[in-house]
N, CA, C and O atoms as a Tinker XYZ file with bonds, in Angstrom:
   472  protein
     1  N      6.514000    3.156000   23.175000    73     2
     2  CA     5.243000    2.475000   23.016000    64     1     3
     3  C      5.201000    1.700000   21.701000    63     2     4     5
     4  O      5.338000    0.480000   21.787000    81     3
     5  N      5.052000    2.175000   20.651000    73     3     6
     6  CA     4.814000    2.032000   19.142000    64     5     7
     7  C      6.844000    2.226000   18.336000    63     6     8     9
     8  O      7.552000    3.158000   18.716000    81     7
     9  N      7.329000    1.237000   17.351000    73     7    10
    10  CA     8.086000    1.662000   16.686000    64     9    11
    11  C      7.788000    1.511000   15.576000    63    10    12    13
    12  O      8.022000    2.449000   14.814000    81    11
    13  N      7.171000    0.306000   15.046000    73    11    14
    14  CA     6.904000    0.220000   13.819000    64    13    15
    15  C      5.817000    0.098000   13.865000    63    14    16    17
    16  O      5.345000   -0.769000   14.601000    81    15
    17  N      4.737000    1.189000   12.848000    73    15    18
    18  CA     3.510000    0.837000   12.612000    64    17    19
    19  C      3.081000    0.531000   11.017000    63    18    20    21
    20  O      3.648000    1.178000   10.137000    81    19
    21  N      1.903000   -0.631000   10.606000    73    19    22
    22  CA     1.872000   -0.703000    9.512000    64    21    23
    23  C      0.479000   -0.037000    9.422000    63    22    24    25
    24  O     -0.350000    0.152000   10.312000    81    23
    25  N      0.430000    0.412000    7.486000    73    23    26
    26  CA    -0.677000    1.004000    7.429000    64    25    27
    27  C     -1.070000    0.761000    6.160000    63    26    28    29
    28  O     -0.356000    1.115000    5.221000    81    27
    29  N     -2.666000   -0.094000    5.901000    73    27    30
    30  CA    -3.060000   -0.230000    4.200000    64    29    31
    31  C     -3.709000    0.558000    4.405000    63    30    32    33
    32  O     -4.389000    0.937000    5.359000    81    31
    33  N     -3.378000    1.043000    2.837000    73    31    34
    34  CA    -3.988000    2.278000    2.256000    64    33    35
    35  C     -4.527000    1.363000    0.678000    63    34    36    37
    36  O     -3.779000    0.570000    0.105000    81    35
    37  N     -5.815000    1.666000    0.243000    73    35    38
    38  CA    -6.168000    1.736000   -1.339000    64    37    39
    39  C     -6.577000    3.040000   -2.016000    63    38    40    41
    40  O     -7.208000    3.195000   -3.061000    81    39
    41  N     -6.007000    4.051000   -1.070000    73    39    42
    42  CA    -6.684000    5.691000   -1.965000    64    41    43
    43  C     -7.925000    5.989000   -1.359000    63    42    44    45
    44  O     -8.296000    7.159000   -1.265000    81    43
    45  N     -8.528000    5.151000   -0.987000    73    43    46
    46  CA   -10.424000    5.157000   -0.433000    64    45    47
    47  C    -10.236000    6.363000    0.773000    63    46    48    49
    48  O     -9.227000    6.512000    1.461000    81    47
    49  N    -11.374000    7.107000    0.831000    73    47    50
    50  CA   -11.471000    7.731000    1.753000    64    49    51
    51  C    -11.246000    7.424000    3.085000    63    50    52    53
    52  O    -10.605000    8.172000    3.823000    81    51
    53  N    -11.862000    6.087000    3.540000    73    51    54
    54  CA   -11.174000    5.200000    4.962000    64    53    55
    55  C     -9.849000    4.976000    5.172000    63    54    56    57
    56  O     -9.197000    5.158000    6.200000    81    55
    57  N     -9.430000    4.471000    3.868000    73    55    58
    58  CA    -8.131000    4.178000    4.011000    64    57    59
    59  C     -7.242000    5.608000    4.300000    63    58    60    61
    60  O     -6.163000    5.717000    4.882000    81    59
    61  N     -8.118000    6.691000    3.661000    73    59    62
    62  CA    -6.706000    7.931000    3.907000    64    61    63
    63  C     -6.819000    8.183000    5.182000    63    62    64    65
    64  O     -5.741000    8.442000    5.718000    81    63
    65  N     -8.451000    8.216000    6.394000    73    63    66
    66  CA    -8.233000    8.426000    7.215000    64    65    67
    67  C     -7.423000    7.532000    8.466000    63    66    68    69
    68  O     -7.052000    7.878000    9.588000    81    67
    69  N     -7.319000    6.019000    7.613000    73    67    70
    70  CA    -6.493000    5.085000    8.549000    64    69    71
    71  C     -4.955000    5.771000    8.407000    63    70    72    73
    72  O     -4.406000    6.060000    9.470000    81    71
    73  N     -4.283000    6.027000    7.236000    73    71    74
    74  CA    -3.212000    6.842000    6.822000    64    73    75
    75  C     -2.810000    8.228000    8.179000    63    74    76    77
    76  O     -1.853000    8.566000    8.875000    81    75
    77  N     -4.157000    8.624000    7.944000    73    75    78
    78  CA    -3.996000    9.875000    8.700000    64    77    79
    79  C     -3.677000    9.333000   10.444000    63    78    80    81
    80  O     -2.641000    9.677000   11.013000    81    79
    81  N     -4.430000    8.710000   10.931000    73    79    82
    82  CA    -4.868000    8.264000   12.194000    64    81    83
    83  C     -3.033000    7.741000   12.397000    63    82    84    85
    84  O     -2.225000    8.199000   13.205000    81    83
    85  N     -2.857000    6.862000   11.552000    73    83    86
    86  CA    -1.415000    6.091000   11.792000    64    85    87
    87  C     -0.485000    7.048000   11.968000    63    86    88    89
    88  O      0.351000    6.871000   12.854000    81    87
    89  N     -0.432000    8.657000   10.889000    73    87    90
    90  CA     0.425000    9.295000   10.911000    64    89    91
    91  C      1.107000    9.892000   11.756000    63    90    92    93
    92  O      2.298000   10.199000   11.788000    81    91
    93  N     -0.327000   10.144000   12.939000    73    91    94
    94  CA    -0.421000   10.852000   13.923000    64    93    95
    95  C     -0.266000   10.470000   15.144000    63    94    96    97
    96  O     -0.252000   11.139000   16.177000    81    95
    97  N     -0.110000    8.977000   14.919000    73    95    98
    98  CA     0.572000    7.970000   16.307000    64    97    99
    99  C      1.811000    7.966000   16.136000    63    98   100   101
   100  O      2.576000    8.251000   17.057000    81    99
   101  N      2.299000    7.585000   14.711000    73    99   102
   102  CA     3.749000    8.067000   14.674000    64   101   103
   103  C      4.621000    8.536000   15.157000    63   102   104   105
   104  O      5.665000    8.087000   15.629000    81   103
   105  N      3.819000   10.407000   14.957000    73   103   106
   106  CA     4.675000   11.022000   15.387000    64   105   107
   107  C      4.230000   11.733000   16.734000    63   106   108   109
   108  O      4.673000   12.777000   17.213000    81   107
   109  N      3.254000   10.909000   17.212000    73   107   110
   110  CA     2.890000   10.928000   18.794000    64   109   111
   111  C      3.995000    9.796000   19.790000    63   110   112   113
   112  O      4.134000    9.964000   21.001000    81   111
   113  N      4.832000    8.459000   18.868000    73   111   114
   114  CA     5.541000    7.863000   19.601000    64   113   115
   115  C      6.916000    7.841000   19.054000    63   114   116   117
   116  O      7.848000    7.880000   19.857000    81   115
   117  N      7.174000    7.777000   17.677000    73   115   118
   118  CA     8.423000    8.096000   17.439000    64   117   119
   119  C      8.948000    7.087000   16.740000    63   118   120   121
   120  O     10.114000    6.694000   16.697000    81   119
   121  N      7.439000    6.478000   15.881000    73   119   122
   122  CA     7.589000    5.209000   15.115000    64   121   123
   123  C      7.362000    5.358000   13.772000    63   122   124   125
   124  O      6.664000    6.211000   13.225000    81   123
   125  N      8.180000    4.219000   13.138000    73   123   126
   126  CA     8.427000    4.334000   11.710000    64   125   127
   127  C      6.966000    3.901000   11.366000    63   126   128   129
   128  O      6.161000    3.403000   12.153000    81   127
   129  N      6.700000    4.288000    9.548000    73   127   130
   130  CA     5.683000    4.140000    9.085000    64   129   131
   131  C      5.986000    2.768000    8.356000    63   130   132   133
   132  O      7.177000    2.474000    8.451000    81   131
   133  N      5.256000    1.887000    7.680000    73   131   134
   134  CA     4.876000    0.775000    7.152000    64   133   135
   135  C      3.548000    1.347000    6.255000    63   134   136   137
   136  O      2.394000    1.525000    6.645000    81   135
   137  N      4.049000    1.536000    5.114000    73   135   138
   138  CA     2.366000    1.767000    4.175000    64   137   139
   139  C      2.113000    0.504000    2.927000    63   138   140   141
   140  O      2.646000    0.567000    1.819000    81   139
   141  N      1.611000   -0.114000    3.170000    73   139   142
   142  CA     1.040000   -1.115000    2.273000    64   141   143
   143  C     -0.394000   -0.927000    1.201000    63   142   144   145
   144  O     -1.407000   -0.244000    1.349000    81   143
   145  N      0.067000   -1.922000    0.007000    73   143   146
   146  CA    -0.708000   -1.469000   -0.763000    64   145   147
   147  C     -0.732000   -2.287000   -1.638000    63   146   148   149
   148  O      0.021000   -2.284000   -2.612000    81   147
   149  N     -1.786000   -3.265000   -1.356000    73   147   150
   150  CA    -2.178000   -4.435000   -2.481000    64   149   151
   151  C     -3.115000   -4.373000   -3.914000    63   150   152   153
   152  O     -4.165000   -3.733000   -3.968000    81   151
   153  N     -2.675000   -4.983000   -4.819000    73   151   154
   154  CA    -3.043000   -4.933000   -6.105000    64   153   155
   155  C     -3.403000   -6.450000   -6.715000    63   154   156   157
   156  O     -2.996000   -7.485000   -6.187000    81   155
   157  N     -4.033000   -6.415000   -7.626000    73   155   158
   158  CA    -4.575000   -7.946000   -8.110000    64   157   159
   159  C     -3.769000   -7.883000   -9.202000    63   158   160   161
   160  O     -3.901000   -6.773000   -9.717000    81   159
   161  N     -2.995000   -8.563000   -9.792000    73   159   162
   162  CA    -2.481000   -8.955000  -11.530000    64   161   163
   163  C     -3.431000   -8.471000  -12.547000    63   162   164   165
   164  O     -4.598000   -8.833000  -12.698000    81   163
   165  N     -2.671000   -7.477000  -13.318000    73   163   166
   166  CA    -3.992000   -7.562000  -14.776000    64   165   167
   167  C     -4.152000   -8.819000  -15.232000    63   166   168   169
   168  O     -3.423000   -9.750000  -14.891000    81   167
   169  N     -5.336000   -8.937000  -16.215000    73   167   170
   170  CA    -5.334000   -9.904000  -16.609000    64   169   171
   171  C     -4.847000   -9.402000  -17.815000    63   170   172   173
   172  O     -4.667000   -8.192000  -17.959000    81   171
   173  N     -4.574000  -10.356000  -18.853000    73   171   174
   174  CA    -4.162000   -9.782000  -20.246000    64   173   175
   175  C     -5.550000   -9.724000  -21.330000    63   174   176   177
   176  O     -6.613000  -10.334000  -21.208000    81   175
   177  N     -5.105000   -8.720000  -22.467000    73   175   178
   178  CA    -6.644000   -8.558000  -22.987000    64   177   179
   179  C     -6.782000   -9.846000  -24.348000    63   178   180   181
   180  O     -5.931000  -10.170000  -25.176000    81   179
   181  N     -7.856000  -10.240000  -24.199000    73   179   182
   182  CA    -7.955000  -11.324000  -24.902000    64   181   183
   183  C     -7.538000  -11.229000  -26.212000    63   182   184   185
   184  O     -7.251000  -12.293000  -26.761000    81   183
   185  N     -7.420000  -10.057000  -26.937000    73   183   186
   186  CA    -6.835000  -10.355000  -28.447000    64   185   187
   187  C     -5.304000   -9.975000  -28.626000    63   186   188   189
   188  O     -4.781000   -9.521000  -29.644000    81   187
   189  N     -4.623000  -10.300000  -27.246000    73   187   190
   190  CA    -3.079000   -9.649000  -26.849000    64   189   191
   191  C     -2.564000  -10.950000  -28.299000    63   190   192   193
   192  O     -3.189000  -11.978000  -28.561000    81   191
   193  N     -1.600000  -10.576000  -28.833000    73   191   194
   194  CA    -0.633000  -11.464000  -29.480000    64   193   195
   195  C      0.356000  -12.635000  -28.616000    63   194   196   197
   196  O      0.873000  -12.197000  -27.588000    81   195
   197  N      0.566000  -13.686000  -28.875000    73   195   198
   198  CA     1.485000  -14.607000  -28.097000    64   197   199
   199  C      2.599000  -13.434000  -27.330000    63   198   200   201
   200  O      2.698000  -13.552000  -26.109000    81   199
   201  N      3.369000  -12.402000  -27.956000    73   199   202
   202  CA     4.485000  -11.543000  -27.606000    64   201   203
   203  C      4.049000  -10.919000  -26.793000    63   202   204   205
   204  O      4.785000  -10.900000  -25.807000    81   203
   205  N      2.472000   -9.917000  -26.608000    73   203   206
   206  CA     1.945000   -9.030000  -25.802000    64   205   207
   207  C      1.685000   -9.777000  -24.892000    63   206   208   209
   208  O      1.966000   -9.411000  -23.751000    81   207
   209  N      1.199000  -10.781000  -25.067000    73   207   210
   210  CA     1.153000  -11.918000  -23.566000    64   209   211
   211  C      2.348000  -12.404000  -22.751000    63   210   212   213
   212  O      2.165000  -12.702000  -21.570000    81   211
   213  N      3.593000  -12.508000  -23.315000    73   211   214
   214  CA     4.398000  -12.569000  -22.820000    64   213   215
   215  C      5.305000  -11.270000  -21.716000    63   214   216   217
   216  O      6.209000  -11.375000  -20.888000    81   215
   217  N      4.536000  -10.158000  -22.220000    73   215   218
   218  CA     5.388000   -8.812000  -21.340000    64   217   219
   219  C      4.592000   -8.983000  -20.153000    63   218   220   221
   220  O      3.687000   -9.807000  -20.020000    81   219
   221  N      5.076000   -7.966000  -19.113000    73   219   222
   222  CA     4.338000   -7.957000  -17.908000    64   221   223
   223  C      3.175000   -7.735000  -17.513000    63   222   224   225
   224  O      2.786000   -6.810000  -18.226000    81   223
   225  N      2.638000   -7.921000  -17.046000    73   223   226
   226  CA     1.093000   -7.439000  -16.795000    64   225   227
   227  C      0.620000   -5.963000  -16.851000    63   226   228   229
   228  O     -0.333000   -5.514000  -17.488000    81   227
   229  N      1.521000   -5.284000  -16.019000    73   227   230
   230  CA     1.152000   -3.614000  -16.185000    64   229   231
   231  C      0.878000   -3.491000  -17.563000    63   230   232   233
   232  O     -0.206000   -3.398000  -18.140000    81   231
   233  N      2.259000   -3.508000  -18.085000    73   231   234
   234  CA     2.352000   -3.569000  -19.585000    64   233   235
   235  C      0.996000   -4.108000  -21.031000    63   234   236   237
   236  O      0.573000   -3.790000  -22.143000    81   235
   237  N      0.862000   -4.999000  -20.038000    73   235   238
   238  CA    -0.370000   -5.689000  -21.288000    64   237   239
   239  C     -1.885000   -4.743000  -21.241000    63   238   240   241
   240  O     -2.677000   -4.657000  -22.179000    81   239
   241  N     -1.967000   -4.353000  -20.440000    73   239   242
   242  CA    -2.696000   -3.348000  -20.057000    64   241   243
   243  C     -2.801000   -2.259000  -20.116000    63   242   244   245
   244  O     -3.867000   -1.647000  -20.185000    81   243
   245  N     -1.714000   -1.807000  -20.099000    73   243   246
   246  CA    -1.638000    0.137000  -20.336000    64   245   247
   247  C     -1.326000    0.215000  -18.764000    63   246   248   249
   248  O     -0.580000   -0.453000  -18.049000    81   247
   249  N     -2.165000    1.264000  -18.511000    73   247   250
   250  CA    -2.369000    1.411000  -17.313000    64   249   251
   251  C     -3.253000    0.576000  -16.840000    63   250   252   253
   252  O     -4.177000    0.035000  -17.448000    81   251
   253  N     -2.713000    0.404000  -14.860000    73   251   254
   254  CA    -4.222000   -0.581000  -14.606000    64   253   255
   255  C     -3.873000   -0.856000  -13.191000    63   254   256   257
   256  O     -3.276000    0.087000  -12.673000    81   255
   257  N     -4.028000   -1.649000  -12.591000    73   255   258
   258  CA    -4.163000   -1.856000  -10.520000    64   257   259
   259  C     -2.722000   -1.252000  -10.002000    63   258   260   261
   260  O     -2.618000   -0.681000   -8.916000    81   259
   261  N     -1.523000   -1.464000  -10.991000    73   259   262
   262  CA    -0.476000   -1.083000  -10.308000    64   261   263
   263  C     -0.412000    0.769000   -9.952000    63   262   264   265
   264  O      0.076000    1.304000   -8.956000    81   263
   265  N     -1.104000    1.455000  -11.179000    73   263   266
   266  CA    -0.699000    2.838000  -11.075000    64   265   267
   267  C     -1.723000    2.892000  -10.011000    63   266   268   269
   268  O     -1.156000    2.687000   -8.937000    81   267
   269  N     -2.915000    3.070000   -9.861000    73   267   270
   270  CA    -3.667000    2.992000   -8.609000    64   269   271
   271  C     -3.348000    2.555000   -7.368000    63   270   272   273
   272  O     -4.104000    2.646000   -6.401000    81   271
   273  N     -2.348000    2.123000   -7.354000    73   271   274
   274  CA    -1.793000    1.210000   -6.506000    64   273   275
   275  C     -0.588000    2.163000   -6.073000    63   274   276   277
   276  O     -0.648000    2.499000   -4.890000    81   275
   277  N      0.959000    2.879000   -7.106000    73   275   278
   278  CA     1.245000    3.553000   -6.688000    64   277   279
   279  C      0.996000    5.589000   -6.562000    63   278   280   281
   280  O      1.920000    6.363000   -6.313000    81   279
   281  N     -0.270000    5.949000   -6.781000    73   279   282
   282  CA    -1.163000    6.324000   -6.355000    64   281   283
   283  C     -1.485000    6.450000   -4.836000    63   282   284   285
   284  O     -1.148000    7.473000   -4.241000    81   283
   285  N     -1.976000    5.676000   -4.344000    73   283   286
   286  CA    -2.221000    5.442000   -3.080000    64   285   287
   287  C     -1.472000    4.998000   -2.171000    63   286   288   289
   288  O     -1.963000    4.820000   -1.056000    81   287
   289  N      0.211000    4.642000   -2.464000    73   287   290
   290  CA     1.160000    4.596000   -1.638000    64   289   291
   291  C      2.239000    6.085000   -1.308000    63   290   292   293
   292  O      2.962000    6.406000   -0.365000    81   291
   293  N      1.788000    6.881000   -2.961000    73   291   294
   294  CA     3.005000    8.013000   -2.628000    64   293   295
   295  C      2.217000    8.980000   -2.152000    63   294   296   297
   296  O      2.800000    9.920000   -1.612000    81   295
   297  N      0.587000    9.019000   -2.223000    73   295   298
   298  CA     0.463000    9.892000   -1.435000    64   297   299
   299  C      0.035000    9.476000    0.025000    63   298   300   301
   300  O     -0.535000   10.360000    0.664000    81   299
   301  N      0.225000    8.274000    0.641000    73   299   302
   302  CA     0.038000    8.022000    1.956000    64   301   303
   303  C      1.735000    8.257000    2.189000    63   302   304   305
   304  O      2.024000    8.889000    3.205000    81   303
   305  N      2.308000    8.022000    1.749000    73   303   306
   306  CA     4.117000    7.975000    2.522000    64   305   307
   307  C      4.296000    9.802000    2.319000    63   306   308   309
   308  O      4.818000   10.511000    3.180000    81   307
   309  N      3.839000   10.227000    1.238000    73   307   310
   310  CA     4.417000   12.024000    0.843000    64   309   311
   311  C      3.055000   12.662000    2.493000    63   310   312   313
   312  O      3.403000   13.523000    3.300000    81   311
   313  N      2.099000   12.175000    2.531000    73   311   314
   314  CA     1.160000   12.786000    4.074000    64   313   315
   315  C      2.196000   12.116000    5.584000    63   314   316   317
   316  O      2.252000   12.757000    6.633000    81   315
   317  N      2.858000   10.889000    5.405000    73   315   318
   318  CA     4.002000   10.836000    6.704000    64   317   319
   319  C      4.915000   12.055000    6.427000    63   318   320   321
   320  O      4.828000   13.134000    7.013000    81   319
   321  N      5.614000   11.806000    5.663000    73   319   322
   322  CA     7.026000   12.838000    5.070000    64   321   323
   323  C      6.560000   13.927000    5.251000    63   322   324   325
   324  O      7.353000   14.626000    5.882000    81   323
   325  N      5.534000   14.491000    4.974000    73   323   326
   326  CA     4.860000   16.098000    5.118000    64   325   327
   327  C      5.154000   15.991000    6.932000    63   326   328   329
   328  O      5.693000   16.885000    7.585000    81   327
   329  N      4.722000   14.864000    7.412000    73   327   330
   330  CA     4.803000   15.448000    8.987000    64   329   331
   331  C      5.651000   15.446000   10.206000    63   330   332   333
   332  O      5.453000   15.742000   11.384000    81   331
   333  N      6.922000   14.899000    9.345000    73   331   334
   334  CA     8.430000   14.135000    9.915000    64   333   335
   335  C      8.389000   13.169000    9.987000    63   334   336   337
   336  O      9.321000   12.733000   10.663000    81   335
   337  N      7.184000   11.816000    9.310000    73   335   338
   338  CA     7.361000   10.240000   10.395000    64   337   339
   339  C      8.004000    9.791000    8.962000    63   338   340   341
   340  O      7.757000   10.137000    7.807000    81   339
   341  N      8.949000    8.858000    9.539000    73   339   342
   342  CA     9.863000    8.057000    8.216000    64   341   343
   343  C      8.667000    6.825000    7.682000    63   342   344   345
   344  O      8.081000    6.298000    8.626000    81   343
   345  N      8.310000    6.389000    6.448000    73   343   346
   346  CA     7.774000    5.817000    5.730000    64   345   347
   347  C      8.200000    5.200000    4.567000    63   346   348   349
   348  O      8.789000    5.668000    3.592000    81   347
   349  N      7.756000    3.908000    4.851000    73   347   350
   350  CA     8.368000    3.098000    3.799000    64   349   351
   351  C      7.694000    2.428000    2.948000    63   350   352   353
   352  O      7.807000    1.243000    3.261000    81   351
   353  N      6.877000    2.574000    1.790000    73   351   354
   354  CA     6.520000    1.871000    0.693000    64   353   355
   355  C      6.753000    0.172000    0.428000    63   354   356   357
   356  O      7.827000   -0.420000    0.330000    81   355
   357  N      5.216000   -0.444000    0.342000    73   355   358
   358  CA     4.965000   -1.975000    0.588000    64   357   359
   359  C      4.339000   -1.673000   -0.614000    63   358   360   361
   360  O      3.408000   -0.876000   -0.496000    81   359
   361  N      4.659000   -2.222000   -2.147000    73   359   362
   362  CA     3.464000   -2.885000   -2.886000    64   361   363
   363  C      3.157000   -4.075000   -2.659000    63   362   364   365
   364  O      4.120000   -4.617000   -2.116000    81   363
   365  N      2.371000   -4.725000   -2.783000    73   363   366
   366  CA     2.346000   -5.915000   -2.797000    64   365   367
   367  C      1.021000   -6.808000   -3.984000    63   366   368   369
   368  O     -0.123000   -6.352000   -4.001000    81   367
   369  N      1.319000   -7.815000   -4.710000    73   367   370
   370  CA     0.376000   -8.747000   -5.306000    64   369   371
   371  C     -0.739000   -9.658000   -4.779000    63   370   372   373
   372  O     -0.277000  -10.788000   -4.618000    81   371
   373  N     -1.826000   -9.600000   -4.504000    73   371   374
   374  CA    -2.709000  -10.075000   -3.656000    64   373   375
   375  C     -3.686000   -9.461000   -3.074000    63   374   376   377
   376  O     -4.208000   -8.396000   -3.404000    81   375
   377  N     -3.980000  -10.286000   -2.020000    73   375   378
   378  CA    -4.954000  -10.231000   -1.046000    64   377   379
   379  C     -4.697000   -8.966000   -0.235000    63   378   380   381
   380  O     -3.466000   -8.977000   -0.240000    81   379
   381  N     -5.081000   -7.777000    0.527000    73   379   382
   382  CA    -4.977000   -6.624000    0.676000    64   381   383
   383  C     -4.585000   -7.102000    2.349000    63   382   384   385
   384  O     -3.602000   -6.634000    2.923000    81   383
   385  N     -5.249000   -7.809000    2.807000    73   383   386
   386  CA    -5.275000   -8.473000    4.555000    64   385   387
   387  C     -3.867000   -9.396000    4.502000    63   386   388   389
   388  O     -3.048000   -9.181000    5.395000    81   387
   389  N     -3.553000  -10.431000    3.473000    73   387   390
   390  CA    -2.354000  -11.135000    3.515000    64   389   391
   391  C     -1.370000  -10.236000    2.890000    63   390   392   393
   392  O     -0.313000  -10.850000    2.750000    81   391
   393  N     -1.291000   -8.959000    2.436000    73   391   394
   394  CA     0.249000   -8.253000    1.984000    64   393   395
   395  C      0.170000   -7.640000    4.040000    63   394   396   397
   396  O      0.932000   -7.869000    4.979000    81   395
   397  N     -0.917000   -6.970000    3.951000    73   395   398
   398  CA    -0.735000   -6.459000    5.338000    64   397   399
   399  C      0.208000   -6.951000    6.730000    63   398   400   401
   400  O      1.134000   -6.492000    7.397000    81   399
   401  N     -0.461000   -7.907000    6.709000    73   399   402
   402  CA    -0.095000   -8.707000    7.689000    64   401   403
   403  C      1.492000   -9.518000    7.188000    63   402   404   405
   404  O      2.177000   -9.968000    8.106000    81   403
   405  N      2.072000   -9.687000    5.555000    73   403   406
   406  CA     2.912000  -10.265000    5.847000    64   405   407
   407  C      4.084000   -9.178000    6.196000    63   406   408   409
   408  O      5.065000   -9.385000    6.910000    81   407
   409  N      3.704000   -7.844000    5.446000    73   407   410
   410  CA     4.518000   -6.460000    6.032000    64   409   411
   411  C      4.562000   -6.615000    7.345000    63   410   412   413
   412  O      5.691000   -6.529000    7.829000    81   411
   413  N      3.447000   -6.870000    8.270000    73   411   414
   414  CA     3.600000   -6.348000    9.273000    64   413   415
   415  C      4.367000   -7.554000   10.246000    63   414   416   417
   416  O      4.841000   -7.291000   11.351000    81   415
   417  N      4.397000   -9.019000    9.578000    73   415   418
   418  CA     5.287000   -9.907000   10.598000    64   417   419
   419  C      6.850000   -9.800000    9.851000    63   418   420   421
   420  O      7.879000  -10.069000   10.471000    81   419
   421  N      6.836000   -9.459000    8.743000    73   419   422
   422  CA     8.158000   -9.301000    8.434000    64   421   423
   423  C      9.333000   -8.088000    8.629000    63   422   424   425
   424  O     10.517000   -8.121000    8.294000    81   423
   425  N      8.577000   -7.025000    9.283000    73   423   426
   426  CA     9.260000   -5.775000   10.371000    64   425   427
   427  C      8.984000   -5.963000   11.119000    63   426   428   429
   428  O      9.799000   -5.460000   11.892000    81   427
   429  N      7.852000   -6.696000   11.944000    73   427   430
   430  CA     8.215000   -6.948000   13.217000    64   429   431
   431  C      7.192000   -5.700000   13.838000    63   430   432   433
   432  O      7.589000   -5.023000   14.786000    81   431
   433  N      6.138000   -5.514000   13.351000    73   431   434
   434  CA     5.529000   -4.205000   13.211000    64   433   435
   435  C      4.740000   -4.446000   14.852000    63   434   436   437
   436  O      4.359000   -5.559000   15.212000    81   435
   437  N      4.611000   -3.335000   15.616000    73   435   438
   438  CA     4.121000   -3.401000   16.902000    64   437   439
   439  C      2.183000   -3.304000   16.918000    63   438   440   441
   440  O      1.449000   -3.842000   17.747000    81   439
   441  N      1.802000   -2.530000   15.841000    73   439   442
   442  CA     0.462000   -2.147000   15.254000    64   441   443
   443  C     -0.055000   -2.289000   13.986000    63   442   444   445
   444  O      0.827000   -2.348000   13.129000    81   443
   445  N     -1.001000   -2.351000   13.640000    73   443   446
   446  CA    -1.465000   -2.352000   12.267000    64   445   447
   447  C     -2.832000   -1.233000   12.256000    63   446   448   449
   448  O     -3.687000   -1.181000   13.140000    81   447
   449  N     -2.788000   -0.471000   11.158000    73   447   450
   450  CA    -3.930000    0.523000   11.208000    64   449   451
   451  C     -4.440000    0.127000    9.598000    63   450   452   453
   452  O     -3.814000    0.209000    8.541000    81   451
   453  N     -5.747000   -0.302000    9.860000    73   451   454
   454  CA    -6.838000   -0.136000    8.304000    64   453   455
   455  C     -7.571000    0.840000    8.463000    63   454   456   457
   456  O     -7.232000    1.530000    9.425000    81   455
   457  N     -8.544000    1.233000    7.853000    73   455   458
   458  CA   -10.169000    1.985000    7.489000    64   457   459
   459  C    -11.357000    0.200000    7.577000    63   458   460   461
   460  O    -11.216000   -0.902000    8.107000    81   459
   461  N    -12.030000    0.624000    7.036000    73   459   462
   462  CA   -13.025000    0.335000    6.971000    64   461   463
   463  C    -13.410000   -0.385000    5.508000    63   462   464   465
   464  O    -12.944000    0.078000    4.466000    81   463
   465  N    -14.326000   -1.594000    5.506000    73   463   466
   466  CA   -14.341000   -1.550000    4.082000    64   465   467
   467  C    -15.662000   -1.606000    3.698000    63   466   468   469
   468  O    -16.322000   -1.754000    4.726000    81   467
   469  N    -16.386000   -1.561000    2.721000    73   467   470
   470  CA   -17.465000   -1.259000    1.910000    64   469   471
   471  C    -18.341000    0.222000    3.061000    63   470   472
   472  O    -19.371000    0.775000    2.676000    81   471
């Protein structure tokens, strides 16, 4: 039926139950996981030095969208892995609907599972 399914997750309560819902088709058909997980660029903080502006964004920031970001991918792929379905980790920069969807035309994904938003 299902081989590849994709699944955004942001940590949100919807999103874990889209996580969950996907997990469980999975390993109801015998399909790989797809977990995606979009993040916006820090911005840099306005009194960064020319040099601090030059490092990466995480970096200019401390912490900031990326750790939240992998956050909400290791524990959606560690809830597949807990249940036998193979899962594979998508960060992505952007729009949360355009990482989704480009995961999901670039495996070739048969489904896509979200939550809900606001």
């Amino acid at each position: 039926m299902f081989t590849r399914i994709v699944v955004g997750t942001d940590g949100s309560e919807t999103a874990t139950e889209a996580v969950r819902q996907a997990v469980e088709l999975a390993q109801a058909t015998g399909a790989s996981l797809q977990v995606v997980s979009a993040y916006e660029p820090a911005a840099p903080r306005p009194e960064a030095t020319s040099e601090q502006r030059d490092a990466p964004n995480d970096v200019q920031t401390g912490a900031g969208p990326r750790e939240n970001l992998n956050f909400a991918i290791d524990s959606a792929t560690g809830m597949a892995k807990n249940a036998g379905v193979e899962a594979t980790p998508h960060a992505r920069e952007g729009d949360p609907a355009d990482a989704i969807i480009d995961v999901a035309e670039s495996t070739n994904a048969d489904l896509i599972v979200v939550g809900t938003r606001g």
